[in-house]
N, CA, C and O atoms as a printed pandas DataFrame, in Angstrom:
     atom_number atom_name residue_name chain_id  residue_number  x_coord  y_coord  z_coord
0              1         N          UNK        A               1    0.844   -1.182    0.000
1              2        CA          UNK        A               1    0.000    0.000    0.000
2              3         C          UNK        A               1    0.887    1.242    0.000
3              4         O          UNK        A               1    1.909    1.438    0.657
4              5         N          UNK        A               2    0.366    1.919   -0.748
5              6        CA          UNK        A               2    1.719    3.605   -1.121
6              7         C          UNK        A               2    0.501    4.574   -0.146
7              8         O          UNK        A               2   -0.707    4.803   -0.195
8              9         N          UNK        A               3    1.622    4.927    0.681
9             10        CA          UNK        A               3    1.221    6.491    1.000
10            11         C          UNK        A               3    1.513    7.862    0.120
11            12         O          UNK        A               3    2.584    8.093   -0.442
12            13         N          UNK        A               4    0.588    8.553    0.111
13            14        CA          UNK        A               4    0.225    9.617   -0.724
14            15         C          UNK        A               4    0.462   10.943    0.366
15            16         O          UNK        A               4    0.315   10.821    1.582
16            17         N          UNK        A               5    0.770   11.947   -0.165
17            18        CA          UNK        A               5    0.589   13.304    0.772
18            19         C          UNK        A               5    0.256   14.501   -0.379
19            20         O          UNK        A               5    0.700   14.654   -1.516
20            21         N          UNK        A               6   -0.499   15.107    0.233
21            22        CA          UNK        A               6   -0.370   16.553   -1.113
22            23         C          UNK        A               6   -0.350   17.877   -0.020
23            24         O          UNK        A               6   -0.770   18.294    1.060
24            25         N          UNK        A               7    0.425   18.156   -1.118
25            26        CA          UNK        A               7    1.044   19.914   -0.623
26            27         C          UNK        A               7    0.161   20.783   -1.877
27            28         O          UNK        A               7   -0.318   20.361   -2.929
28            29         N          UNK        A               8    0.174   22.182   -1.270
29            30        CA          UNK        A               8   -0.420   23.070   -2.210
30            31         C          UNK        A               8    0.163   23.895   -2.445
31            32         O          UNK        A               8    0.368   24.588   -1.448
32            33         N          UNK        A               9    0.857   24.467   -3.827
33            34        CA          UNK        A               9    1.871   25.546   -4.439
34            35         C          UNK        A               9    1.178   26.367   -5.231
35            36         O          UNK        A               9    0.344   26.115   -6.101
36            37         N          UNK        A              10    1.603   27.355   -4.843
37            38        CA          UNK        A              10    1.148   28.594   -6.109
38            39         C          UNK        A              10    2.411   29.012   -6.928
39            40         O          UNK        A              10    3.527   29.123   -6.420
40            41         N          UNK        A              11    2.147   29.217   -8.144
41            42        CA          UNK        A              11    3.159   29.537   -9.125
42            43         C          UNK        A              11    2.221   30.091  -10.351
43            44         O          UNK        A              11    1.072   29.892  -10.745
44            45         N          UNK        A              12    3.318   30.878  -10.730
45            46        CA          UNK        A              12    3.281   32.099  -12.432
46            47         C          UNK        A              12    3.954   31.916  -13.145
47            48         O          UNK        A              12    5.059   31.388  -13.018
48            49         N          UNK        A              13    3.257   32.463  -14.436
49            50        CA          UNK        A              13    4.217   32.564  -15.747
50            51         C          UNK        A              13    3.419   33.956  -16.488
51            52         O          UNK        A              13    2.366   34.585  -16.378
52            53         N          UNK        A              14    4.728   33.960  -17.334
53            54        CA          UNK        A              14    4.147   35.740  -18.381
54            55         C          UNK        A              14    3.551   35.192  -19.461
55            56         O          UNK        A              14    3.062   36.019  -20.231
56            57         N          UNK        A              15    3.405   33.706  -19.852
57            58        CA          UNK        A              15    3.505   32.993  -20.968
58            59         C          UNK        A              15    1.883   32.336  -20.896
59            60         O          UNK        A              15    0.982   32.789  -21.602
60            61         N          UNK        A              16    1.752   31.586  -20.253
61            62        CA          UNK        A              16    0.408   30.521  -19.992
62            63         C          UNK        A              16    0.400   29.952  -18.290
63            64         O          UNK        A              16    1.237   29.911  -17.389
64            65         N          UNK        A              17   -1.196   29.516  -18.463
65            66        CA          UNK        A              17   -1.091   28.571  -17.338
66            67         C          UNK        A              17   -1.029   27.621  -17.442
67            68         O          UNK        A              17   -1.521   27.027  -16.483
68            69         N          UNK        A              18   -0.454   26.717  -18.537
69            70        CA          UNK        A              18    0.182   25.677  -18.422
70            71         C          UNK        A              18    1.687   25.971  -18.261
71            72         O          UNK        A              18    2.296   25.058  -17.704
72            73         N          UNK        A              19    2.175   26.679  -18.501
73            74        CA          UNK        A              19    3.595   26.993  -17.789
74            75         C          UNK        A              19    3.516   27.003  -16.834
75            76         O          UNK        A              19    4.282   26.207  -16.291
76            77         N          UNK        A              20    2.645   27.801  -15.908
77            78        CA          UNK        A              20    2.402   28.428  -14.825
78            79         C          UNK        A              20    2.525   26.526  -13.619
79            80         O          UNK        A              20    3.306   26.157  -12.742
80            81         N          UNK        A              21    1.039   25.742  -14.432
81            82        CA          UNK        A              21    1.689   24.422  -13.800
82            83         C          UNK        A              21    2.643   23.863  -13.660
83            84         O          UNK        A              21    2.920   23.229  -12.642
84            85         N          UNK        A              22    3.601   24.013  -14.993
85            86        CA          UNK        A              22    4.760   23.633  -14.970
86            87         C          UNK        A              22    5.882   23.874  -14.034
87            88         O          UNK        A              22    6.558   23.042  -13.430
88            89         N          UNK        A              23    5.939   24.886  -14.026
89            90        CA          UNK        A              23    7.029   26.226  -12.898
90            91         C          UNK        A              23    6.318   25.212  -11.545
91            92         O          UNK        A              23    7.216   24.519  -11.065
92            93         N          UNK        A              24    5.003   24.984  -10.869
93            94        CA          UNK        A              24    4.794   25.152   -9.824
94            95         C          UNK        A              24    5.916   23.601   -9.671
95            96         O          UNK        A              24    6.885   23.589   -8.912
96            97         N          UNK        A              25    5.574   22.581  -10.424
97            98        CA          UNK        A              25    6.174   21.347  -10.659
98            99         C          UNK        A              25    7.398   21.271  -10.112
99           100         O          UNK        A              25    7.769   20.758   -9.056
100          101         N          UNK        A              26    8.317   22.171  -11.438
101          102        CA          UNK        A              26    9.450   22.322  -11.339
102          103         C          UNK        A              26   10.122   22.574  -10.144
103          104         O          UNK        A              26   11.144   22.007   -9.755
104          105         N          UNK        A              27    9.354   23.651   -9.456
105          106        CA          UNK        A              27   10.175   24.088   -8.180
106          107         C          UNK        A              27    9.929   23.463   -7.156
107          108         O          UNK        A              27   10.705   23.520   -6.202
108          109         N          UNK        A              28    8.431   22.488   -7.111
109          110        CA          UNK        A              28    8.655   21.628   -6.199
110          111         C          UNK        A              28    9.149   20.145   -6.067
111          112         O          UNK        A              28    8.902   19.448   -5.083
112          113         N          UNK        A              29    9.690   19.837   -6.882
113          114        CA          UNK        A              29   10.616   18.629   -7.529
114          115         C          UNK        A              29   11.858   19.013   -6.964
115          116         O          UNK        A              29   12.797   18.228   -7.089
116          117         N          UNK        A              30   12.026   20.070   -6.373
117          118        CA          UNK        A              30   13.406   20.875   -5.854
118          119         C          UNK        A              30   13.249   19.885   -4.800
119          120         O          UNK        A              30   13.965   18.942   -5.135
120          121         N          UNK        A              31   12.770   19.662   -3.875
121          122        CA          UNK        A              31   12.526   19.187   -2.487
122          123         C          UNK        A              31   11.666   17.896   -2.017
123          124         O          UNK        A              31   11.691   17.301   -0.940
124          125         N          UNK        A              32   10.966   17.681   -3.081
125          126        CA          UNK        A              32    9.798   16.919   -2.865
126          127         C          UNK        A              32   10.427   15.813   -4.130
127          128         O          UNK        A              32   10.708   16.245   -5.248
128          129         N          UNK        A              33   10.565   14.558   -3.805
129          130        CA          UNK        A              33   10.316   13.439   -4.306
130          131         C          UNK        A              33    8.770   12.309   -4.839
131          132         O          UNK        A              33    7.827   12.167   -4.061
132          133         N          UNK        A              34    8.785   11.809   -5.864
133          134        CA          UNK        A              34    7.873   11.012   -6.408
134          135         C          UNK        A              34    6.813   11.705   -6.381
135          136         O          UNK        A              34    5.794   11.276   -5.839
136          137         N          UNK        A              35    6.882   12.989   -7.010
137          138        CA          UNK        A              35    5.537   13.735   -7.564
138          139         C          UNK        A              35    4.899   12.772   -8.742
139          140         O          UNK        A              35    5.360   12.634   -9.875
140          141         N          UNK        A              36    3.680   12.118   -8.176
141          142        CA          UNK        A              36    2.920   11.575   -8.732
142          143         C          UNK        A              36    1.533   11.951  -10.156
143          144         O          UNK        A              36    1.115   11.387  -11.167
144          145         N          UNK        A              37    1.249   13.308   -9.345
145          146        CA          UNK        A              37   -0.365   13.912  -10.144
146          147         C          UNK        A              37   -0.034   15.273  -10.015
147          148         O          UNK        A              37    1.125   15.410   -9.622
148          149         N          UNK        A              38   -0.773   16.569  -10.248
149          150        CA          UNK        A              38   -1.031   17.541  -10.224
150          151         C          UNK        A              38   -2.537   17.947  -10.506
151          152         O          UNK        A              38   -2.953   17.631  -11.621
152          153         N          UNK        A              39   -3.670   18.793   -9.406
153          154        CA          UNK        A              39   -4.757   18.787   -9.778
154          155         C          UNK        A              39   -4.518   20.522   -9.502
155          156         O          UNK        A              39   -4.017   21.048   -8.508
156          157         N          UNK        A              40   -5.141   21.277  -10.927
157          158        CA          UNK        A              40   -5.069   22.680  -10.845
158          159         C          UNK        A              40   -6.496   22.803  -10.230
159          160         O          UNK        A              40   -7.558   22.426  -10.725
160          161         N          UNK        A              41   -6.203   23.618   -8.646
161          162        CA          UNK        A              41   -7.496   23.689   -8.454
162          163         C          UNK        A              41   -7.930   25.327   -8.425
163          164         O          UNK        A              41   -9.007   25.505   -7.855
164          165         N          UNK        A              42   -7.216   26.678   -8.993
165          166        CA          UNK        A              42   -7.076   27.949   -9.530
166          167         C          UNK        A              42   -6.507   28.283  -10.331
167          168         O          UNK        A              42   -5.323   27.970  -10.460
168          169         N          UNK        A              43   -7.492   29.443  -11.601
169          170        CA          UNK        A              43   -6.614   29.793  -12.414
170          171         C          UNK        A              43   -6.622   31.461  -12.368
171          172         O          UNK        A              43   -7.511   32.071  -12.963
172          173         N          UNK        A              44   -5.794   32.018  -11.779
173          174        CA          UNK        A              44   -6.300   33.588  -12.332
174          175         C          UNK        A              44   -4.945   34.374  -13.301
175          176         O          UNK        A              44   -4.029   33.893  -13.967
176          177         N          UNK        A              45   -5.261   35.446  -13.061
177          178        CA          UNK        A              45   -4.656   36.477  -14.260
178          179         C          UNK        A              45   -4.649   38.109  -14.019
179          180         O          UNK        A              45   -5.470   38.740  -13.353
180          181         N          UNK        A              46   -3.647   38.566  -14.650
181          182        CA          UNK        A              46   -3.748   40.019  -14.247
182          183         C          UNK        A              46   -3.727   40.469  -15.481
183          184         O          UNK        A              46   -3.186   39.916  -16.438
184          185         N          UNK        A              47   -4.305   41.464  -15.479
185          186        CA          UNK        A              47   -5.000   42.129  -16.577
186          187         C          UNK        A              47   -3.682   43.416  -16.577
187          188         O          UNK        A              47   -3.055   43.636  -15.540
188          189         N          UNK        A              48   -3.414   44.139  -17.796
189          190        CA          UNK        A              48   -2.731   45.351  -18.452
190          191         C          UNK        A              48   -3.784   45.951  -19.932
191          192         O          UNK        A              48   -3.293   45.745  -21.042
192          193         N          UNK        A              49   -4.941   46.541  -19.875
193          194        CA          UNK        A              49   -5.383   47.330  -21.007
194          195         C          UNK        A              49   -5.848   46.055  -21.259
195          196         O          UNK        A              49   -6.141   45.307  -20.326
196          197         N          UNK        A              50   -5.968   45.656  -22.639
197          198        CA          UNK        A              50   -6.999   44.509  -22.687
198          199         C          UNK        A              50   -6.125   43.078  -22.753
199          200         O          UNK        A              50   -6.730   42.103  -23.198
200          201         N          UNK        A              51   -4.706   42.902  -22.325
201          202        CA          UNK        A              51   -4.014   41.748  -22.192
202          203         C          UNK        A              51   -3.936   41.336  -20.928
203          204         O          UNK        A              51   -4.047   41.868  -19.823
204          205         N          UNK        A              52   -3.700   40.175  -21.373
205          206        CA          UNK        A              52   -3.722   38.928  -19.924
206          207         C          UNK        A              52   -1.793   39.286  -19.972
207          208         O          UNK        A              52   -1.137   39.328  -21.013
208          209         N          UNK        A              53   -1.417   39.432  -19.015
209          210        CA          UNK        A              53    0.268   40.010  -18.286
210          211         C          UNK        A              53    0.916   39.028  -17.551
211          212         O          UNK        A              53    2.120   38.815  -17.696
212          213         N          UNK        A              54    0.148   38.350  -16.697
213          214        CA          UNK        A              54    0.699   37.225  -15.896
214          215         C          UNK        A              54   -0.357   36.106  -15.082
215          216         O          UNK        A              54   -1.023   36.209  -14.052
216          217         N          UNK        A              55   -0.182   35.120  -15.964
217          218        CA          UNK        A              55   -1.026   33.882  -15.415
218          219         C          UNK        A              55   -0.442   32.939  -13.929
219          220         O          UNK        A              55    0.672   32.591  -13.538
220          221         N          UNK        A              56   -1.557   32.806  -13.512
221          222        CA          UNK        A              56   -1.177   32.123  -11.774
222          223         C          UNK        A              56   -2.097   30.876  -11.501
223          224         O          UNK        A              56   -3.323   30.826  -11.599
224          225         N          UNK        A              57   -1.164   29.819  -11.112
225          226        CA          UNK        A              57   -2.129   28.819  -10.743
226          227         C          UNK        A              57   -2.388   28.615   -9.106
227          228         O          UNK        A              57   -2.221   29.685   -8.520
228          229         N          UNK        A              58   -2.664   27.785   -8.435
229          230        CA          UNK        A              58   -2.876   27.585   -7.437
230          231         C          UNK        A              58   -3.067   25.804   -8.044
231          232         O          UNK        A              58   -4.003   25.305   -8.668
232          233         N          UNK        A              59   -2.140   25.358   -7.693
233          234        CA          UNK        A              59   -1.961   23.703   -7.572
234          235         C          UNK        A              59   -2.353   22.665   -6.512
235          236         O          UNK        A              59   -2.653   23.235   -5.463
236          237         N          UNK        A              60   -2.446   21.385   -6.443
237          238        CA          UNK        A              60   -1.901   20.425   -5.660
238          239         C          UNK        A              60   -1.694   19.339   -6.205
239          240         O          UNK        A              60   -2.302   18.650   -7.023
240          241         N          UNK        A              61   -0.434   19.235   -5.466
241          242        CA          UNK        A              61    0.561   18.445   -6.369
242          243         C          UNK        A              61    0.857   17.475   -5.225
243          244         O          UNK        A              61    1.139   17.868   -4.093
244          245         N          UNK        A              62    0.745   15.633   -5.725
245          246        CA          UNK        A              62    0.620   14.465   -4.920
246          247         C          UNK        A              62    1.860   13.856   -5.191
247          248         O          UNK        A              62    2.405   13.918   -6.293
248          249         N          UNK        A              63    2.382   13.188   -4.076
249          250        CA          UNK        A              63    3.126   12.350   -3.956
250          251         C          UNK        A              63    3.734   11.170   -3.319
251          252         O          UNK        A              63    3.227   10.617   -2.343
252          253         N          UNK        A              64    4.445   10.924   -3.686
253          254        CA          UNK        A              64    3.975    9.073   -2.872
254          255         C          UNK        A              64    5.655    9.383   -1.589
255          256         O          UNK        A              64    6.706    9.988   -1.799
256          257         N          UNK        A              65    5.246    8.778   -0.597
257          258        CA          UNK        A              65    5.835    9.052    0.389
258          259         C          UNK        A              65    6.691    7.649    0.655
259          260         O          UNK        A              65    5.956    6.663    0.587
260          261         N          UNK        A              66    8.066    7.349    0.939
261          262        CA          UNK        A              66    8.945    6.086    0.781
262          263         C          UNK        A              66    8.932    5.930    2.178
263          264         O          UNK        A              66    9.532    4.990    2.699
């Protein structure tokens, strides 16, 4: 039987929010072993005149615990 734990990260990009998932990934792969899933459970955005400027997720990201 695998134990599971999930943590919750927020992360951005100037690009997309699939980057934005990506980045959150990335930086928590820094510390965190056997990242299993990722469920985006926020997406927002900041607005400049009528462009989207910087996309933000709000993640949780699972992993199996050794």
């Amino acid at each position: 039987m695998a134990i599971l734990k999930v943590i919750e990260v927020m992360a951005n990009s100037d690009k997309s929010w699939e980057e934005a998932a990506k980045n959150a990934v990335r930086q928590a792969a820094k510390s965190v072993k056997n990242i299993k899933s990722v469920y985006i459970k926020e997406q927002t955005a900041n607005v400049e005149g009528e462009n989207l400027v910087d996309y933000r997720v709000n993640v949780k990201i699972t992993f199996e615990v050794d």
